[in-house]
C-alpha positions as CSV (number, residue, x, y, z in Angstrom):
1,X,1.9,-25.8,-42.7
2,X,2.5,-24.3,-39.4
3,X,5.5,-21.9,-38.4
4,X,8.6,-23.3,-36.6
5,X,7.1,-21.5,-33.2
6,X,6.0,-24.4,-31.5
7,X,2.3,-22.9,-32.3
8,X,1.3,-26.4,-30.0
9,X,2.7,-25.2,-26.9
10,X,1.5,-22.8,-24.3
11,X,3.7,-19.4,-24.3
12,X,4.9,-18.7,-20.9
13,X,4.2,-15.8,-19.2
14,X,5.6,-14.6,-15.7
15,X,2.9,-13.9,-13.0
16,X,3.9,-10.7,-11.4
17,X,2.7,-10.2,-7.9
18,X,0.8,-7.5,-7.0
19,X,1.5,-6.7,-3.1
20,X,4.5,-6.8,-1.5
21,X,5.1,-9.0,1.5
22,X,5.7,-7.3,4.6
23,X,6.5,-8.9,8.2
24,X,5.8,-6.5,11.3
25,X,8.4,-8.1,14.1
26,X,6.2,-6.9,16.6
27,X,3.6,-9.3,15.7
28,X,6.0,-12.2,17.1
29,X,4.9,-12.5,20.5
30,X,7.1,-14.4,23.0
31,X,4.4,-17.2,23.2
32,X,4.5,-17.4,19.0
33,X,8.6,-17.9,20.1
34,X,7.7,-20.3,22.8
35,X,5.3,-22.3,20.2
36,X,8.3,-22.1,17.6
37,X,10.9,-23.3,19.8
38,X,8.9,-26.4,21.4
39,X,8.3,-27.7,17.6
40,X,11.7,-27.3,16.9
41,X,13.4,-29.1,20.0
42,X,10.8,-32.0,19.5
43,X,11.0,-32.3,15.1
44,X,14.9,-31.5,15.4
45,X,15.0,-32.5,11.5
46,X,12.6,-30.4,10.7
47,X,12.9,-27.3,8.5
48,X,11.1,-23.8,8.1
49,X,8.5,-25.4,6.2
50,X,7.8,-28.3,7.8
51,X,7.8,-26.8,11.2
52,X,5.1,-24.3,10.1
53,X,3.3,-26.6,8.3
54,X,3.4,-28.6,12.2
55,X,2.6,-25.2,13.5
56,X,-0.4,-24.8,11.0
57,X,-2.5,-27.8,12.6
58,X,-3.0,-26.2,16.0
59,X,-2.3,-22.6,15.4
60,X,-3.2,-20.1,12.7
61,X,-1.7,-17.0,13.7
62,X,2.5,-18.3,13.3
63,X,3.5,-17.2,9.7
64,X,6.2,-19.1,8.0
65,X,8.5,-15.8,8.0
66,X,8.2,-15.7,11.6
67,X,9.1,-19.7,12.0
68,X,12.0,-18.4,9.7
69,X,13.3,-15.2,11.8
70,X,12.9,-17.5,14.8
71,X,15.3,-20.3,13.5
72,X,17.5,-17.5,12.6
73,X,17.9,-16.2,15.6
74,X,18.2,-19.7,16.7
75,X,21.6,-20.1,14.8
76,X,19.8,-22.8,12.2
77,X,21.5,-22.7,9.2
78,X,17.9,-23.0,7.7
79,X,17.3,-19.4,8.3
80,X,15.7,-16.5,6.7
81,X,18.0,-16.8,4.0
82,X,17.6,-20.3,3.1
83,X,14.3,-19.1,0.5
84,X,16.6,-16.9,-1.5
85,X,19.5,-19.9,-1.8
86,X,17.0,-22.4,-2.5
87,X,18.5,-24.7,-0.1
């Protein structure tokens, strides 16, 4: 007979990361802003996400914390902050 520990499942264990993530400002170029901007106007539903993910398929260099310092400087509510909401 086994213990009452759930012995069947899996334990879980948090995954702790090992670097720290780090955005340089300078790396955001006023073309990257220009690039940003133009998917934003045209995919005006779009968020963060989905606008680098849009981004992504013609340009590698545009991170998804620069789309997100871009739409807050923008005045989108779906700004930098919007990861640590969870919104």
């Amino acid at each position: 007979m086994a213990p009452n520990n759930q012995s069947g499942r899996r334990p879980r264990r948090r995954v702790r990361r090992t670097r720290k993530v780090s955005f340089d400002a300078s790396a955001l170029t006023e073309a990257k802003q220009q690039a940003i901007l133009r998917v934003m106007n045209e995919y005006t539903r779009f968020g963060p996400k989905q606008v680098h993910a849009e981004l992504r398929r013609t340009r590698h260099d545009i991170s998804l914390d620069m789309v997100r310092i871009v739409f807050q400087r923008a005045g989108r509510k779906e700004g930098l902050l919007s990861r640590f909401l969870g919104r």
